[in-house]
ZAVEXVO-308128 format. One record per residue (C-alpha): residue in three letters; chain; z, y, x. Coordinates in Angstrom, 1 decimal, decimal comma. Example, Ala and Ser with C-alpha at 12.3 -4.5 7.8 and 13.67 -1.06 7.14 Angstrom:
[Ala A [7,8 -4,5 12,3]];
[Ser A [7,1 -1,1 13,7]];
This chain:
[Unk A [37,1 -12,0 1,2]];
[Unk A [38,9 -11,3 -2,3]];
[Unk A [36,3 -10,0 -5,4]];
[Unk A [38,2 -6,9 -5,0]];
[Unk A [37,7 -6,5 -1,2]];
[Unk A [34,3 -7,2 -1,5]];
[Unk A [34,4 -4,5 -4,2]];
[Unk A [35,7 -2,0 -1,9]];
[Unk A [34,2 -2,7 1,5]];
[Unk A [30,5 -2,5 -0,6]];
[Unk A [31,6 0,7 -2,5]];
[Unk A [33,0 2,5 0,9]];
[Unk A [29,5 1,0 2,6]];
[Unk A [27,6 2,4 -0,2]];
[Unk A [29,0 5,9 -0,4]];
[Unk A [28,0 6,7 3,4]];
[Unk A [24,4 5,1 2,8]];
[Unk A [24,2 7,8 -0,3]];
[Unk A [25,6 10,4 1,8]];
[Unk A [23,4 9,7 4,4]];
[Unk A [20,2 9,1 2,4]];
[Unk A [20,5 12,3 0,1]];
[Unk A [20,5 14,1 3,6]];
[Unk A [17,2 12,5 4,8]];
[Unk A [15,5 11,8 1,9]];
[Unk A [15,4 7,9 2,5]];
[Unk A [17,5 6,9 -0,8]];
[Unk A [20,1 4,9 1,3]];
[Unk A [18,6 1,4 1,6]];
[Unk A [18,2 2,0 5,2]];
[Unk A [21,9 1,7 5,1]];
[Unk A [22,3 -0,7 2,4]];
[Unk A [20,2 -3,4 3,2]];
[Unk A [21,3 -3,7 6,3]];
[Unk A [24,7 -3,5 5,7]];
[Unk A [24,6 -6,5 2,8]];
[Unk A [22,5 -8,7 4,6]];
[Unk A [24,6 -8,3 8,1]];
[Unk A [27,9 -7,5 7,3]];
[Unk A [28,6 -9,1 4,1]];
[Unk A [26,4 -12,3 4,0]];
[Unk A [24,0 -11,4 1,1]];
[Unk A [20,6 -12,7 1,1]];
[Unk A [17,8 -10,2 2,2]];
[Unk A [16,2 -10,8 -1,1]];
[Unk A [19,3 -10,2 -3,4]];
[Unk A [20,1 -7,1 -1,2]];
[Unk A [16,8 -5,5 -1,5]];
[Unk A [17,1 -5,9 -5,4]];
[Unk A [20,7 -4,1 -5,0]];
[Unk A [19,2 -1,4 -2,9]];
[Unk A [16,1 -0,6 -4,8]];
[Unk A [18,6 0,3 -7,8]];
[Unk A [21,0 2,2 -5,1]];
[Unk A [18,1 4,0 -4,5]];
[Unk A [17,4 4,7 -8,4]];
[Unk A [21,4 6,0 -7,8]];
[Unk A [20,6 8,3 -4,8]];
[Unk A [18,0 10,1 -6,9]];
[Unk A [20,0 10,7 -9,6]];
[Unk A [22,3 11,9 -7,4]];
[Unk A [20,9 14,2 -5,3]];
[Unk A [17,5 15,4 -6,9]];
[Unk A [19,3 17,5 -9,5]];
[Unk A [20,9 19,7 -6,6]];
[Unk A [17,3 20,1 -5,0]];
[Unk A [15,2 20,6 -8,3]];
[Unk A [18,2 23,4 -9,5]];
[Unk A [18,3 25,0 -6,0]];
[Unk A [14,4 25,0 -6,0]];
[Unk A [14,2 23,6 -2,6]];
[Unk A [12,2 20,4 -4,1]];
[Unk A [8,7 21,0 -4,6]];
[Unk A [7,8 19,1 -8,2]];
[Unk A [4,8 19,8 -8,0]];
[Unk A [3,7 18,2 -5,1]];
[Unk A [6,4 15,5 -6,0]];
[Unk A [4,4 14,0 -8,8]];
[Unk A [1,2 14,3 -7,4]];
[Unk A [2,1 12,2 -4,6]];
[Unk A [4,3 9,6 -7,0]];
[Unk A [1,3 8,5 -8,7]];
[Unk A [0,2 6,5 -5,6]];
[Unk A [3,9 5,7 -4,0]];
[Unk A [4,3 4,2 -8,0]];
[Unk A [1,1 1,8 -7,5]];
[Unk A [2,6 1,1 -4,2]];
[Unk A [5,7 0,0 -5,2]];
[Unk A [4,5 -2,1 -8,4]];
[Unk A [2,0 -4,0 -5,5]];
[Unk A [5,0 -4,7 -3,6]];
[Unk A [7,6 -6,1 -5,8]];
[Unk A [5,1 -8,7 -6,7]];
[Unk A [4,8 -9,2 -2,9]];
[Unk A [8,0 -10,1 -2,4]];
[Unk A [8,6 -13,4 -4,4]];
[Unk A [5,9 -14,8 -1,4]];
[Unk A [7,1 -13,7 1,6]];
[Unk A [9,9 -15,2 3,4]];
[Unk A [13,8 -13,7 4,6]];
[Unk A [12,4 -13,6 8,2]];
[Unk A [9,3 -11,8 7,8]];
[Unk A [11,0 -8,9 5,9]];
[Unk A [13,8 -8,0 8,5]];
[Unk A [11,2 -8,0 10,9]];
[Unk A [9,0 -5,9 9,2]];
[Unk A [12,2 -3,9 7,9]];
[Unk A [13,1 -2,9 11,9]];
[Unk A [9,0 -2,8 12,8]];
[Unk A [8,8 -0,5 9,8]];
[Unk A [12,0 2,0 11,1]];
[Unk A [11,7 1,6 14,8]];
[Unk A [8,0 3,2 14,0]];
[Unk A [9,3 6,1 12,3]];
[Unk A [12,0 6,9 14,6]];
[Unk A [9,5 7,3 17,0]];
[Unk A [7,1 9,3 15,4]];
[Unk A [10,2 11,8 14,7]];
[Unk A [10,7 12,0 18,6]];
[Unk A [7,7 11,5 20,3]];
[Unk A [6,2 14,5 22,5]];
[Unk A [3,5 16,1 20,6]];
[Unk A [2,3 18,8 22,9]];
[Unk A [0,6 20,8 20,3]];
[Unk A [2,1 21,5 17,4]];
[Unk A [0,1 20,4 14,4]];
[Unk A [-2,3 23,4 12,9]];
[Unk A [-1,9 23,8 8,9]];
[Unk A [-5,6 22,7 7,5]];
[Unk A [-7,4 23,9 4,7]];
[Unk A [-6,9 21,7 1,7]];
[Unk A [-9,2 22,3 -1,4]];
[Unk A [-7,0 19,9 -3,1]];
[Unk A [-3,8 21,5 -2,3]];
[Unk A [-5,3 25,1 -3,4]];
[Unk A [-6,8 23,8 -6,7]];
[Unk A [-3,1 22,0 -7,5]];
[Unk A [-1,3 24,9 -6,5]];
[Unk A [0,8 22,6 -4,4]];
[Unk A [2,1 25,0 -2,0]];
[Unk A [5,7 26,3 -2,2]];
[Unk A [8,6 28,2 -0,9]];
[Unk A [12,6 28,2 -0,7]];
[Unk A [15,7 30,0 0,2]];
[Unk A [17,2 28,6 3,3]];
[Unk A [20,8 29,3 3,4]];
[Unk A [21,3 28,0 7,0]];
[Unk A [18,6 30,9 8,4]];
[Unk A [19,6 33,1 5,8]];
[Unk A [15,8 33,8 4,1]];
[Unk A [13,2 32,7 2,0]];
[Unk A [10,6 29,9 3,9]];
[Unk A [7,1 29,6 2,3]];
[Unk A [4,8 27,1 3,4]];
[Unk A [0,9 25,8 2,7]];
[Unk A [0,5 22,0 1,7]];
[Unk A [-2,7 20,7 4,1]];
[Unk A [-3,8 16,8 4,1]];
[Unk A [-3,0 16,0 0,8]];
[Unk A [-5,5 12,9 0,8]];
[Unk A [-3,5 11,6 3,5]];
[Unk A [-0,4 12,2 2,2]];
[Unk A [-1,4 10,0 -0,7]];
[Unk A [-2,3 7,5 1,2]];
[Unk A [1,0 7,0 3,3]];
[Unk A [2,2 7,5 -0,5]];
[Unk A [0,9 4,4 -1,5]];
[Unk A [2,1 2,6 1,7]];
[Unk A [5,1 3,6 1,4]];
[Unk A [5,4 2,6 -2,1]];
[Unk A [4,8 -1,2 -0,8]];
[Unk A [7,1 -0,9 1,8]];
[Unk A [9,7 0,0 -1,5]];
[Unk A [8,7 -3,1 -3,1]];
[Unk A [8,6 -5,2 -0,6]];
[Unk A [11,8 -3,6 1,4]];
[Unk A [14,2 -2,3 -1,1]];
[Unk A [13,8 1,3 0,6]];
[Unk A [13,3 4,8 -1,7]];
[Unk A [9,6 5,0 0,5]];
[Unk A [11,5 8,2 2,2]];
[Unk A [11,1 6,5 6,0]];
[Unk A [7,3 6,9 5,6]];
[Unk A [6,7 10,0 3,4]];
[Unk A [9,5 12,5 5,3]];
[Unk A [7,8 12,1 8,8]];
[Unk A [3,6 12,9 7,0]];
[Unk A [5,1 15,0 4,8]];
[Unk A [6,9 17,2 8,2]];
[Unk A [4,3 16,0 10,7]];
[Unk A [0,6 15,9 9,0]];
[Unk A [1,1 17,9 5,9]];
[Unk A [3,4 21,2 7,3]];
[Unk A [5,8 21,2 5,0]];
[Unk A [9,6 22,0 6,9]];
[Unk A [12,0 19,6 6,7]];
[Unk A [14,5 20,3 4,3]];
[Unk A [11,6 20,6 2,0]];
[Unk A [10,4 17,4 2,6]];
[Unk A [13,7 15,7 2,1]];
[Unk A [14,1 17,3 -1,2]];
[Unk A [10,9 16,4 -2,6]];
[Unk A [11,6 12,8 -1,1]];
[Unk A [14,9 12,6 -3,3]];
[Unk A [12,8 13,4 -6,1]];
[Unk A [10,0 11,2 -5,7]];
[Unk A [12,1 7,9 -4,9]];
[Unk A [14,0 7,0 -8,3]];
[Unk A [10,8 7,1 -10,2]];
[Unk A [9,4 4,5 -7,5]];
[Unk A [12,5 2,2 -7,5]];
[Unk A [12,4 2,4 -10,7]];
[Unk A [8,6 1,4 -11,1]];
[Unk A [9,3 -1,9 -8,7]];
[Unk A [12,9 -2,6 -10,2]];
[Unk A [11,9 -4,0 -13,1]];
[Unk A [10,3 -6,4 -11,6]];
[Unk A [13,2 -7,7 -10,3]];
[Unk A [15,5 -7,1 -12,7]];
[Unk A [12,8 -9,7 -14,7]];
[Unk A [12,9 -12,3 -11,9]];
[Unk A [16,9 -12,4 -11,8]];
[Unk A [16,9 -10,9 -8,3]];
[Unk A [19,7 -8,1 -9,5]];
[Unk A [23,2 -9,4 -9,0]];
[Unk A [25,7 -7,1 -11,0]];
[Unk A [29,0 -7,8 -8,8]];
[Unk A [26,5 -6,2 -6,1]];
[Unk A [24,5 -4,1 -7,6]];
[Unk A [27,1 -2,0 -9,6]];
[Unk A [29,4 -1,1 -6,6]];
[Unk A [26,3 -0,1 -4,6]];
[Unk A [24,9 2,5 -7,1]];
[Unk A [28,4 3,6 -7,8]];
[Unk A [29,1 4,3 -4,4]];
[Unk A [25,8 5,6 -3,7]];
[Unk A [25,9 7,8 -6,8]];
[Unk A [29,0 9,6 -5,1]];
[Unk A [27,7 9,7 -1,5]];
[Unk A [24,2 11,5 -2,6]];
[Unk A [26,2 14,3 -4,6]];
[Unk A [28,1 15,1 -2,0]];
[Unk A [25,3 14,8 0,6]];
[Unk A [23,2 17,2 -1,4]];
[Unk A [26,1 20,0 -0,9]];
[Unk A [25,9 19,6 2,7]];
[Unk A [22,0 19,3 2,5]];
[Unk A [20,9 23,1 2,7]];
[Unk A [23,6 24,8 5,0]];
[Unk A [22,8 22,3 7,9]];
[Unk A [19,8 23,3 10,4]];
[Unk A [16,3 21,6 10,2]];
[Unk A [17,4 20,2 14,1]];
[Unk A [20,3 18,4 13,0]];
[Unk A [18,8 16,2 10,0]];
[Unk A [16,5 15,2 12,2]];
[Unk A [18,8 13,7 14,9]];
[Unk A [20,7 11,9 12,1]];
[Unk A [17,5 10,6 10,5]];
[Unk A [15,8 9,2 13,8]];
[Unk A [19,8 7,9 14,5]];
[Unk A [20,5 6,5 11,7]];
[Unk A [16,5 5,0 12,1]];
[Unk A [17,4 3,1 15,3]];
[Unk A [20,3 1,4 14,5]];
[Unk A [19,3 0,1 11,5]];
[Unk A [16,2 -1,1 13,1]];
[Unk A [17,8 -2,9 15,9]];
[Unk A [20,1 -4,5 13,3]];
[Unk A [17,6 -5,7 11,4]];
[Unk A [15,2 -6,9 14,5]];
[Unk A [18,2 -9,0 15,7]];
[Unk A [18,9 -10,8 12,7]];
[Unk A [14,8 -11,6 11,9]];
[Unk A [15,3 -13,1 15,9]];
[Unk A [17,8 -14,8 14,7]];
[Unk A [17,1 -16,2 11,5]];
């Protein structure tokens, strides 16, 4: 393939993944990794350093449509960033020592396990808990729904959990190349009670500050290839400003069929090739 198919085929790859990820919250690597690793022959490790700045891209992207429209909920945001940052700085490091095959198979164990905890029966719906923590940081919130047509408040509950799948999901950032979205969307919906669309805002928000944290580490290490690298946040870039437009008028139901879709595919993908390898 010429420089300049490459070019395109990456930024036209890149542009669904931001698209996609701005929608969910996940920051596109989901998309990306895959994608570079499988389609177009790039090592795991040199498209994980590409991802974790597409990720930086989907942020930038999308957040400023959530934060604007208020759907994002800051506050919460940065509490729970201070572990997903600690997270992520633990697993850049990680990754010079682990080898190609061990991450795709922890990349598909990783997504397979959140696709099903999106879909699984759950009987009872999860009560909202008292949280002293969330009272004293005034972490609750609300916004305007324009798909149901009214405002949606909700109470934060299990914020000590949600700070610990923070900081897991700041490894798996590190480590994976992924915005931390796949693990902080589903506690954030399922354990914490905070609606969807919420949860993907605040997501956006949160996951350029953790690429961020973990891509200078690679960025010091050599791992960032520019001829990769720079169509991916371009394209990204595009895909999460338009993704963010669609965001907000689509029901709660349907980003979560596209989230746990876009889940299993990716995990398969990536279980294959760790077979494989």
């Amino acid at each position: 393939m010429t420089p300049f198919g490459f070019t395109a085929v990456v930024l036209g790859i890149s542009f669904f993944a931001g698209l996609l990820g701005s929608l969910v919250g996940v920051g596109g690597g989901i998309i990306v990794v895959p994608a570079l690793t499988l389609l177009m022959g790039v090592s795991i490790q040199k498209a994980i350093a590409a991802s974790i700045v597409s990720v930086i891209a989907t942020s930038s992207g999308a957040a400023a449509s959530y934060v604007s429209e208020r759907i994002a909920n800051m506050r919460l945001g940065m509490v729970l960033e201070v572990a997903t940052v600690v997270g992520a700085l633990t697993g850049a490091f990680l990754a010079d020592w682990v080898s190609g095959r061990t991450l795709f198979l922890a990349f598909a164990a990783l997504l397979g396990y959140t696709a099903w905890s999106m879909v699984r029966p759950r009987g009872k719906a999860v009560e909202p808990a008292d949280d002293p923590l969330a009272d004293k940081l005034k972490l609750h919130g609300a916004y305007f729904d324009k798909a149901l047509g009214r405002e949606v408040f909700y109470r934060v509950s299990r914020t000590r959990l949600g700070l610990a799948v923070s900081y897991l999901a700041g490894v798996a950032s590190g480590l994976l190349g992924i915005g931390g979205g796949v693990l902080k969307v589903p506690v954030m919906n399922l354990a914490m009670g905070i609606p969807i669309k919420a949860c993907t805002a605040t997501s956006n928000f949160m996951i350029g500050v953790t690429a961020a944290a973990s891509a200078a580490v690679y960025f010091m290490r050599g791992d960032v290839l520019t001829f990769v690298a720079a169509p991916v946040a371009v394209g990204v870039l595009l895909g999460a400003r338009f993704g963010a437009s669609l965001m907000n008028k689509m029901k709660n139901a349907s980003i979560r069929y596209i989230f746990v879709a876009v889940l299993v595919a990716s995990s398969v993908q990536m279980l294959l090739k760790g077979i494989h390898k």
